[in-house]
C-alpha positions in Angstrom: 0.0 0.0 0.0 1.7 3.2 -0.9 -0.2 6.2 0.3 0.4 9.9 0.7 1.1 11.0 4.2 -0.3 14.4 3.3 -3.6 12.5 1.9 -3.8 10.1 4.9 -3.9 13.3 7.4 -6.4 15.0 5.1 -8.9 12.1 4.9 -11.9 10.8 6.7 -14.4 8.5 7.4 -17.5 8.9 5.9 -19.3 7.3 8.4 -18.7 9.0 11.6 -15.8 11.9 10.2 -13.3 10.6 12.4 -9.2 10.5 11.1 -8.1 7.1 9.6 -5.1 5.2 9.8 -3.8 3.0 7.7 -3.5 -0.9 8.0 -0.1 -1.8 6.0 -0.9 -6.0 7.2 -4.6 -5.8 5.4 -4.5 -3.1 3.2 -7.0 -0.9 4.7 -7.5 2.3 6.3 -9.5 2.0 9.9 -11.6 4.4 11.4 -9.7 5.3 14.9 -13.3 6.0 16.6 -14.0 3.3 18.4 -17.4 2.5 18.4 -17.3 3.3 14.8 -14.2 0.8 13.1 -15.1 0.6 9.8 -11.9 -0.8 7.6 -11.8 0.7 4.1 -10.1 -1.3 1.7 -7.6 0.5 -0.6 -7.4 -1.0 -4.0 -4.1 -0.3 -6.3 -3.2 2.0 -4.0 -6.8 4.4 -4.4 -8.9 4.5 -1.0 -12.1 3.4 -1.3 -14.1 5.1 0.9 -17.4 3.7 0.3 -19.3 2.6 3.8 -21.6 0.0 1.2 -17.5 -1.7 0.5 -16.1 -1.0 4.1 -15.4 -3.7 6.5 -17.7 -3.8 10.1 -15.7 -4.5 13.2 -14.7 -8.4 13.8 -15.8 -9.5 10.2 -13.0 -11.1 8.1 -12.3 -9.7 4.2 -14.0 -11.9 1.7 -11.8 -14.2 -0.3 -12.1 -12.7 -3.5 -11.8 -9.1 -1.6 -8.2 -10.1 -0.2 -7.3 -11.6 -3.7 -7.7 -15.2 -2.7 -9.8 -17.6 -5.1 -12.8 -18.2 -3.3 -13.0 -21.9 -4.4 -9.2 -22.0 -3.1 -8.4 -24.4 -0.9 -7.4 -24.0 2.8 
């Protein structure tokens, strides 16, 4: 993931308005209020700060989300 300090400090959730920081491990940026938490994914390196694609606290990413097969085995 290869974000812009000077974007990260400018951008937001769009949920709840809080800062984000980023998650280099899962490739997403997290919403630091707490009762909030969504995790946007960032996608070749573009944010995507959609609540409809954001991920809710304690859910896992979907296989095909992470950029596993979802028929893969495990």
């Amino acid at each position: 993931m290869n974000l812009d300090s000077s974007l990260l400090e400018i951008l937001a959730c769009p949920q709840c308005k809080s800062p984000l920081r980023a998650d280099e491990r899962t490739e997403e940026l997290i919403c630091t209020r707490e009762p909030c938490g969504l995790a946007y994914p960032v996608r070749d390196d573009i944010p995507v700060l959609l609540v409809d694609e954001a991920r809710r606290p304690g859910e896992t990413r979907h296989a095909e989300s992470a950029g596993e097969s979802p028929t893969a085995e495990r």
